[in-house]
C-alpha positions as CSV (number, residue, x, y, z in Angstrom):
1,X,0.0,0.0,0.0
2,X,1.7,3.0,-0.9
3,X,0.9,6.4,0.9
4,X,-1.5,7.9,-1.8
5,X,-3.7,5.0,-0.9
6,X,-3.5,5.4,3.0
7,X,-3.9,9.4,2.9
8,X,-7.4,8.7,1.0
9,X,-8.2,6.1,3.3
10,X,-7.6,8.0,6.4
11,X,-9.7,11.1,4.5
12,X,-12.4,8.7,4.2
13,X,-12.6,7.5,7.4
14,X,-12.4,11.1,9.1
15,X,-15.6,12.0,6.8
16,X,-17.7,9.0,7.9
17,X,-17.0,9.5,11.9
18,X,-17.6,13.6,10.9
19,X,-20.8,12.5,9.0
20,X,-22.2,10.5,11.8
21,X,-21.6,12.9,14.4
22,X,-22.8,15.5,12.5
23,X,-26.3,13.0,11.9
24,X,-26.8,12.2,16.1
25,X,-26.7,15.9,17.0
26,X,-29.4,17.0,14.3
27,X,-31.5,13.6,15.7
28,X,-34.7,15.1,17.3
29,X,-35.1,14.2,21.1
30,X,-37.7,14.2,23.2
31,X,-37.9,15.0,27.1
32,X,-40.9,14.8,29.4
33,X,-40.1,15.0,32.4
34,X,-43.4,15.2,34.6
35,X,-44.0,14.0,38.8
36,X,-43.5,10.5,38.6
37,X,-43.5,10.3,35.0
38,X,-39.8,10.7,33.3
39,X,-39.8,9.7,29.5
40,X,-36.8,10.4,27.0
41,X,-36.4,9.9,23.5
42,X,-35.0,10.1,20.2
């Protein structure tokens, strides 16, 4: 494997994990958080 290939593989890696990060923090949650009653989701 020469170093081209590794540069391009490391770029695409660092995309993906950047992608999905990117993806959970724009996920809607939702909180309720009544007496007695606690209920989170995604």
């Amino acid at each position: 494997m020469d170093t081209k290939s590794l540069i391009i593989g490391v770029l695409l890696v660092a995309v993906g994990v950047l992608s999905y990060l990117l993806y959970d923090a724009n996920q809607t949650k939702v909180k309720i958080d009544l007496p007695g009653v606690k209920i989170e989701g995604r």
